[in-house]
DSSP file (Angstrom, degrees, kcal/mol; ACC not computed):
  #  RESIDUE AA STRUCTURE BP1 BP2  ACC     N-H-->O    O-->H-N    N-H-->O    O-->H-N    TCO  KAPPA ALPHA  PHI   PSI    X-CA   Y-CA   Z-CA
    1    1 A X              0   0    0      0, 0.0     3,-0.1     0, 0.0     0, 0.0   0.000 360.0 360.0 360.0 133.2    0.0    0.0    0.0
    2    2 A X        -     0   0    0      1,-0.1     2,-0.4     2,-0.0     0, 0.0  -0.065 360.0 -80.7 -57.0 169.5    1.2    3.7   -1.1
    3    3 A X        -     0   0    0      1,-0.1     2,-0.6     2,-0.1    -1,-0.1  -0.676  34.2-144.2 -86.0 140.2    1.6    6.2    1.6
    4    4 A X        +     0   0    0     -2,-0.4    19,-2.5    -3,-0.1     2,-0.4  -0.659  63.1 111.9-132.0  46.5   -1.7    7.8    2.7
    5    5 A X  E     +A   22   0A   0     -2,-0.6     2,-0.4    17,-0.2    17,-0.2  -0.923  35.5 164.9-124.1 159.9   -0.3   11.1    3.4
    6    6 A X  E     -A   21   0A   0     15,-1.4    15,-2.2    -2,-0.4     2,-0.4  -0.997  18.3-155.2-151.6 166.1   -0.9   14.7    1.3
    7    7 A X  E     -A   20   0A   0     -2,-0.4     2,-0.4    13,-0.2    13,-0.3  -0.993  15.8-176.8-140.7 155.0   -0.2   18.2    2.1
    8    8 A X  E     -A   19   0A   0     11,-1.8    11,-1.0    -2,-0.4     2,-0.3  -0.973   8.7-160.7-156.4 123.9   -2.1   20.8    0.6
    9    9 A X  E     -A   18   0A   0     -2,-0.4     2,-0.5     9,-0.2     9,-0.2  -0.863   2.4-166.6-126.5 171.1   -1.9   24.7    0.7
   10   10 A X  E     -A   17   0A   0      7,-1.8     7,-6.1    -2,-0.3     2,-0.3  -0.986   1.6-171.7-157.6 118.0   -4.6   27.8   -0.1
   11   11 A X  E     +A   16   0A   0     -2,-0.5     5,-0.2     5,-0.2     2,-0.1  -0.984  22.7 157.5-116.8 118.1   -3.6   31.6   -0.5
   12   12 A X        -     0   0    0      3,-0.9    -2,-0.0    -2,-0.3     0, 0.0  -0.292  56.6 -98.2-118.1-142.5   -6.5   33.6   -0.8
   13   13 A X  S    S+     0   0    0     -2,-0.1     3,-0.0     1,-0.0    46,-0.0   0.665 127.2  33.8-106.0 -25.9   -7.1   37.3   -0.1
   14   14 A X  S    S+     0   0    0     53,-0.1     2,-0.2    45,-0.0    54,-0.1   0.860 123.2  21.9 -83.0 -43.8   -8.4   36.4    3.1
   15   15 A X        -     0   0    0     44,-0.2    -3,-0.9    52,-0.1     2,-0.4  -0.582  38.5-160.1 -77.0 138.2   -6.3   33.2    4.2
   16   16 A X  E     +AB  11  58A   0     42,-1.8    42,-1.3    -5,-0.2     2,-0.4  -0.796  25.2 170.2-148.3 153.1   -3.8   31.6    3.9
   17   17 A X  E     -AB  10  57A   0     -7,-6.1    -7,-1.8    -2,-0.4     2,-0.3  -0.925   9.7-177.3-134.3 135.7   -3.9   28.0    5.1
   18   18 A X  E     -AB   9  56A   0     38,-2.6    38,-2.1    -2,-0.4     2,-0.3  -0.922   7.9-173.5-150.4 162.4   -1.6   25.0    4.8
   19   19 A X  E     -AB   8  55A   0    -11,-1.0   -11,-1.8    -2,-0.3     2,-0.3  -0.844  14.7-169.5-134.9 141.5   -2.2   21.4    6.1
   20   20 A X  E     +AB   7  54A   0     34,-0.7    34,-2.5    -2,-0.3     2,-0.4  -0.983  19.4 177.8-126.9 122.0   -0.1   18.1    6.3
   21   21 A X  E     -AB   6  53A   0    -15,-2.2   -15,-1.4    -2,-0.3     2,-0.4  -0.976  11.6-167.9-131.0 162.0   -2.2   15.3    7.2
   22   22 A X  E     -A    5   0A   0     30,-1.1    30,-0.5    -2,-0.4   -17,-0.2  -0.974   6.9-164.7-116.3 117.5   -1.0   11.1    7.6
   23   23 A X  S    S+     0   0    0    -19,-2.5   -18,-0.1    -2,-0.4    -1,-0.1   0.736  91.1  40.1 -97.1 -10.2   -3.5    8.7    7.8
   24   24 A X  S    S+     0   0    0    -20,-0.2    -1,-0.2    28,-0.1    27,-0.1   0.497  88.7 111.3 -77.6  -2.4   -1.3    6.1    9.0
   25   25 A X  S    S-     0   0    0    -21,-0.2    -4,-0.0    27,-0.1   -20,-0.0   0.349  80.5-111.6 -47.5-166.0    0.4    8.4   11.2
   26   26 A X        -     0   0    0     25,-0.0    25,-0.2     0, 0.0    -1,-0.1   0.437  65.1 -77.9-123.2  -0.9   -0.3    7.7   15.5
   27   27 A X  S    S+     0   0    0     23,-0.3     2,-0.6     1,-0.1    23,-0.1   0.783  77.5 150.3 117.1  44.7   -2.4   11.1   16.4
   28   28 A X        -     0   0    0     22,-0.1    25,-1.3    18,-0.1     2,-0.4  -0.689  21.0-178.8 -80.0 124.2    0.2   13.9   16.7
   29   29 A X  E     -c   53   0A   0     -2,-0.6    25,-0.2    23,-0.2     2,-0.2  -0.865  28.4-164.0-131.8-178.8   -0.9   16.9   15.8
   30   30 A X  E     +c   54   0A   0     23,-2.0    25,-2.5    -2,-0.4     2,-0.6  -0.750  24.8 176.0-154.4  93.9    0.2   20.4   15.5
   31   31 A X  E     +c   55   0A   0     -2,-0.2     2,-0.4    23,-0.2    25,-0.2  -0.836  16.9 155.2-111.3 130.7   -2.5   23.2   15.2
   32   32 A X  E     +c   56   0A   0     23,-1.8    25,-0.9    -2,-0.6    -2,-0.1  -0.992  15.9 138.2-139.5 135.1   -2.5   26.7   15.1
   33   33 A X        -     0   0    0     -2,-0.4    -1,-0.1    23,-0.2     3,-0.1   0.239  68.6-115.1-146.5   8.9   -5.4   28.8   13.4
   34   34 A X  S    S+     0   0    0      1,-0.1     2,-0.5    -3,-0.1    24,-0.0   0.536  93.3 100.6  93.1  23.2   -5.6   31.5   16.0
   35   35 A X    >>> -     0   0    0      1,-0.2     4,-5.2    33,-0.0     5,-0.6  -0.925  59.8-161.2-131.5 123.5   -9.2   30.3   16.9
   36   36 A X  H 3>5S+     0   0    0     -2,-0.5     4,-2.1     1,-0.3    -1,-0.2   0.978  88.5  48.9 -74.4 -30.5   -8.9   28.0   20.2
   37   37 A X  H 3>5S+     0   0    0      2,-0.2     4,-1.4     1,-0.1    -1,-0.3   0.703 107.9  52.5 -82.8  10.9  -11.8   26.4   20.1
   38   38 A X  H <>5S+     0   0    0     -3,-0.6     4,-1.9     2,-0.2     5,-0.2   0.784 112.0  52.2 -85.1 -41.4  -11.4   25.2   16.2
   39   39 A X  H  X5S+     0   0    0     -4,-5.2     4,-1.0     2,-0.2     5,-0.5   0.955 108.2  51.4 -64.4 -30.5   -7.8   23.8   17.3
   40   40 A X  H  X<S+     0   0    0     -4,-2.1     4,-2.1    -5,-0.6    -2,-0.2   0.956 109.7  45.4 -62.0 -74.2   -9.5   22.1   19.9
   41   41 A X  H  X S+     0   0    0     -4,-1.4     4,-1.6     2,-0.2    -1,-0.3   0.740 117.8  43.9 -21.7 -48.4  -11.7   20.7   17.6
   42   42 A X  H  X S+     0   0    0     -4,-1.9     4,-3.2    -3,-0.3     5,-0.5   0.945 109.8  55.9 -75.7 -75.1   -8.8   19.7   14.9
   43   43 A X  H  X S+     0   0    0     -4,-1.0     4,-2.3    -5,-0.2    -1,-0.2   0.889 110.9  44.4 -27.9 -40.5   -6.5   18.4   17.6
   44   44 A X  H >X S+     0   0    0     -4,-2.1     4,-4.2    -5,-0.5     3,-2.3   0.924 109.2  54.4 -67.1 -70.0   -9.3   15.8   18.8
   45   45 A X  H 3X S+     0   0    0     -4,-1.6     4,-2.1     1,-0.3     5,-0.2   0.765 115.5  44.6 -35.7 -34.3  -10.3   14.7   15.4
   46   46 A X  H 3<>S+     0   0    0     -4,-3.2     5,-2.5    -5,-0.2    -1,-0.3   0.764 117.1  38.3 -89.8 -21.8   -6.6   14.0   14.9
   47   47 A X  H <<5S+     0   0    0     -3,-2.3    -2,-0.2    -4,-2.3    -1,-0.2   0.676 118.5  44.2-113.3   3.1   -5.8   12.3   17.8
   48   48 A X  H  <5S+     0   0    0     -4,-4.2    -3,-0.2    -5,-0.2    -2,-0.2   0.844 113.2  54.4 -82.9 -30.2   -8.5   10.5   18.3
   49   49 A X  T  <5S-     0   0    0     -4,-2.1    -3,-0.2    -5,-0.5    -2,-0.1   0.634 109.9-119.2 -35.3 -31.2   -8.6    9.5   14.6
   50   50 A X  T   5 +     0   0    0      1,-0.2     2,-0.4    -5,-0.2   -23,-0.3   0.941  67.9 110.7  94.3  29.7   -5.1    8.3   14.7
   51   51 A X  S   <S-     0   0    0     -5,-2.5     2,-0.5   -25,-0.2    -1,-0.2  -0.967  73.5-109.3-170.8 162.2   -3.5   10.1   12.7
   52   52 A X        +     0   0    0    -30,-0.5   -30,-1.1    -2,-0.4     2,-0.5  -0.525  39.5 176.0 -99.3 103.3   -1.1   12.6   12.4
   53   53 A X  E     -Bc  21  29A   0    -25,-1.3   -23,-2.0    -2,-0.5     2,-0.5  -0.921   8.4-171.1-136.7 107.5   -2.8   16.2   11.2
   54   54 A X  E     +Bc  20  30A   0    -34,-2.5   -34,-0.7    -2,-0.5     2,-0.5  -0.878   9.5 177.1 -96.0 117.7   -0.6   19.9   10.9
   55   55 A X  E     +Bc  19  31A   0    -25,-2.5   -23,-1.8    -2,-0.5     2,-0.6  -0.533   8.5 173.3-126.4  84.4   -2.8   22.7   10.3
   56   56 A X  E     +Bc  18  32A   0    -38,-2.1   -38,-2.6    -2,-0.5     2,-0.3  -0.841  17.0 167.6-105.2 109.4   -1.1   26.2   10.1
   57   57 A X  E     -B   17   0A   0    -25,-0.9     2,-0.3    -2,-0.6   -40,-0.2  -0.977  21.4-173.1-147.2 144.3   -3.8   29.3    9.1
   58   58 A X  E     +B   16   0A   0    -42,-1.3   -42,-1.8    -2,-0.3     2,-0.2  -0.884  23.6 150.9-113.9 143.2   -3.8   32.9    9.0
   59   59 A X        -     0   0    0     -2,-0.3     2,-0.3   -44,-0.2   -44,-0.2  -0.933  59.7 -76.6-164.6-165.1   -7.0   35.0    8.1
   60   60 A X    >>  +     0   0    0     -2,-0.2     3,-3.6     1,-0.2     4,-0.8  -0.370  54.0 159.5-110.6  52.8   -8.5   37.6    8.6
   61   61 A X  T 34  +     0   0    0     -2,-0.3    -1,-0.2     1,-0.3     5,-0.1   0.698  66.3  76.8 -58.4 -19.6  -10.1   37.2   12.3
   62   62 A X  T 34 S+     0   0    0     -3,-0.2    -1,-0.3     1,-0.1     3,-0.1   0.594 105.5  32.9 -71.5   0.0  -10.5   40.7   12.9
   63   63 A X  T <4 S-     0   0    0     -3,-3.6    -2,-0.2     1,-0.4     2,-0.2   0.672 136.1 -50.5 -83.9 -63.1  -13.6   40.8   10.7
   64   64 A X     <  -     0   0    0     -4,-0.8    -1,-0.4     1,-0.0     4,-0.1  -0.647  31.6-112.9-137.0-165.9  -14.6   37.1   11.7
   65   65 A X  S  >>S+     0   0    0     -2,-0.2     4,-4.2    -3,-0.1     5,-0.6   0.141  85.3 104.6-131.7  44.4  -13.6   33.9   12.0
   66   66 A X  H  >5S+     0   0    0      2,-0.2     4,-1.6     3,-0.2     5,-0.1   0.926  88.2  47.7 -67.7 -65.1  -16.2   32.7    8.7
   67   67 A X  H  >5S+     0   0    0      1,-0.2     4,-2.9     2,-0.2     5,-0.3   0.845 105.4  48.5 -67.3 -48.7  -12.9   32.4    6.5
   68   68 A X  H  >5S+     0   0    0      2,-0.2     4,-3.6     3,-0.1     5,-0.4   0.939 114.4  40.8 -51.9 -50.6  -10.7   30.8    8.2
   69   69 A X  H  X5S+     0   0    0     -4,-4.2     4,-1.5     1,-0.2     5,-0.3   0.938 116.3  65.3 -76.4 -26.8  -12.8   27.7    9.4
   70   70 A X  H  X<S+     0   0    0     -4,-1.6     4,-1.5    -5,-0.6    -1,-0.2   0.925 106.7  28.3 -21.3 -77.1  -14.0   28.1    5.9
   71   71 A X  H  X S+     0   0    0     -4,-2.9     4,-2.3     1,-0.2     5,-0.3   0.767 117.2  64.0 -85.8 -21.5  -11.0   27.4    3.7
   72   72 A X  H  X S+     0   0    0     -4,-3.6     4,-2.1    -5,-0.3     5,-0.3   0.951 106.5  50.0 -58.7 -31.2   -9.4   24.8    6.7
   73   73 A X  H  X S+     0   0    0     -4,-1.5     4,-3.3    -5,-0.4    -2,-0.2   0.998 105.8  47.9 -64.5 -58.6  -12.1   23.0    6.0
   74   74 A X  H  X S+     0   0    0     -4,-1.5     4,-2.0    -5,-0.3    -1,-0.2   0.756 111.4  51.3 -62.7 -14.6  -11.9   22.8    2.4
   75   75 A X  H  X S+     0   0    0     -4,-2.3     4,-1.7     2,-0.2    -1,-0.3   0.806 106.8  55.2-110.3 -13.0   -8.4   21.8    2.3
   76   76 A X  H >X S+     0   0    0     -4,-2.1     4,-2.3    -5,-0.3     3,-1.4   0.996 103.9  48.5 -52.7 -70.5   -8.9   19.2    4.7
   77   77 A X  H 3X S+     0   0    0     -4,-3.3     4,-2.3     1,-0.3     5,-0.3   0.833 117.7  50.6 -48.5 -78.1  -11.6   17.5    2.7
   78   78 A X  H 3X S+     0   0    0     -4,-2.0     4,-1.6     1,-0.2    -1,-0.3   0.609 109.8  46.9 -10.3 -62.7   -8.8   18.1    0.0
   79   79 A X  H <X S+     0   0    0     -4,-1.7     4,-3.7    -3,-1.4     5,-0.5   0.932 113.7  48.8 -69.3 -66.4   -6.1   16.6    2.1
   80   80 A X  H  X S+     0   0    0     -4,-2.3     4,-0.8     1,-0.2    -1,-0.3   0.884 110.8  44.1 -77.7 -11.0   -8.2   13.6    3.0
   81   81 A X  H  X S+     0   0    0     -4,-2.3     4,-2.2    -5,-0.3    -2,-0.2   0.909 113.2  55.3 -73.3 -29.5   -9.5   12.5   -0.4
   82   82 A X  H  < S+     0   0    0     -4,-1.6   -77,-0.2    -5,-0.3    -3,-0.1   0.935 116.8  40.8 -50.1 -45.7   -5.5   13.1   -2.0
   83   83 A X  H  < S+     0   0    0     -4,-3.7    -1,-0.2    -5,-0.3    -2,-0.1   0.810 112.7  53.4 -91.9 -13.6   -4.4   10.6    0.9
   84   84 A X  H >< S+     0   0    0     -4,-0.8     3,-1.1    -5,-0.5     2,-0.4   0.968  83.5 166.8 -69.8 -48.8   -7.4    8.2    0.4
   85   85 A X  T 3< S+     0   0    0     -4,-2.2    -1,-0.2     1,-0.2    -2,-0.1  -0.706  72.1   1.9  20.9-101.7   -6.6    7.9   -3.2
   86   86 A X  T 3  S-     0   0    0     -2,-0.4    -1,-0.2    -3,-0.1    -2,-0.1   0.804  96.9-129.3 -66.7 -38.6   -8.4    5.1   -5.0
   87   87 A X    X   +     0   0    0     -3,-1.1     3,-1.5     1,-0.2    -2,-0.1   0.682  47.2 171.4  81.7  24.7  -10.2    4.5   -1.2
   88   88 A X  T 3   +     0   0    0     -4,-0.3    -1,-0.2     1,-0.2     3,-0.1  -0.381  55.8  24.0 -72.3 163.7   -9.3    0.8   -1.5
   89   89 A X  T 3  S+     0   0    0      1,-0.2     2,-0.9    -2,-0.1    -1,-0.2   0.650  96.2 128.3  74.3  -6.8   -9.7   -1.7    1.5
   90   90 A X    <   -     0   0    0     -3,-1.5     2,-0.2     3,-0.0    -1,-0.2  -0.780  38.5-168.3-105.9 139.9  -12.6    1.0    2.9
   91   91 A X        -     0   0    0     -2,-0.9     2,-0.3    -3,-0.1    -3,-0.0  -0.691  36.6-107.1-104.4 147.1  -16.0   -0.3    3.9
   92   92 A X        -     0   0    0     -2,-0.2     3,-0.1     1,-0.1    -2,-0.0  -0.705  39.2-157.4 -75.8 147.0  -19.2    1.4    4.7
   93   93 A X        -     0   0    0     -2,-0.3     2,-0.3     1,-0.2    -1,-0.1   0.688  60.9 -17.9 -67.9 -57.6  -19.1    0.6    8.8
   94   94 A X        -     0   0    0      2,-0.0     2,-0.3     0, 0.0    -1,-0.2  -0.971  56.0-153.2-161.1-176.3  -22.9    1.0    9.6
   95   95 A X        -     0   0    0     -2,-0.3     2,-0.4    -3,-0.1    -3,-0.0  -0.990  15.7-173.7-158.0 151.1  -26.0    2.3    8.3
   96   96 A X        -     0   0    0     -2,-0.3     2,-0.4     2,-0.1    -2,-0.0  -0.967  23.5-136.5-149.3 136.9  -29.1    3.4    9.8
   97   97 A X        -     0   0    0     -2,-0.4     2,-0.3     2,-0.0    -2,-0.0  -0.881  22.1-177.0 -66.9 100.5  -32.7    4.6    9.6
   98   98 A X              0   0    0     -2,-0.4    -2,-0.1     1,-0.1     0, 0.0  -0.912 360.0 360.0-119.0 144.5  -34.1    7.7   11.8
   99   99 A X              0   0    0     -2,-0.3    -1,-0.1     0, 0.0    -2,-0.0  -0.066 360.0 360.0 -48.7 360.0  -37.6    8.9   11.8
């Protein structure tokens, strides 16, 4: 199996964001986006996930902070389909019905 890692950056006018993620990595992370509870949030995801997640963003927080978790977001969802690749060997887990 290939290495399940990507890194991915975004410079906008508002942002600028880059991200290292491993999905075999052991749940280190390293977060800075200057909003604490969105590192909180990233840091869990990563070390309870297992796997090894860098997230380093600037924006423009003195208007909000609407841009930043904005474009982290989008280049995580980047990050993890690049390091999924093909998505072999994954299986749907469960499934469920709610009223």
């Amino acid at each position: 199996m290939s290495a399940r890692i990507a890194r991915r950056e975004r410079n906008t006018a508002e942002t600028s964001i880059e991200i290292d993620i491993n999905l075999d990595g052991s749940g280190k992370t390293d977060i800075s986006t200057g909003l604490p509870f969105f590192d909180h949030m990233l840091d869990q995801l990563g070390r309870h996930g297992g796997f090894d997640l860098t997230v380093q963003a600037t924006g423009d927080l003195h208007i909000d902070s609407h841009h930043t978790v904005e474009d982290v977001s989008i280049v995580l969802g980047e990050c993890f389909a690049e390091a999924l690749g093909d998505k072999a060997g994954i299986r749907r887990f469960a499934s469920g019905r709610y009223p």
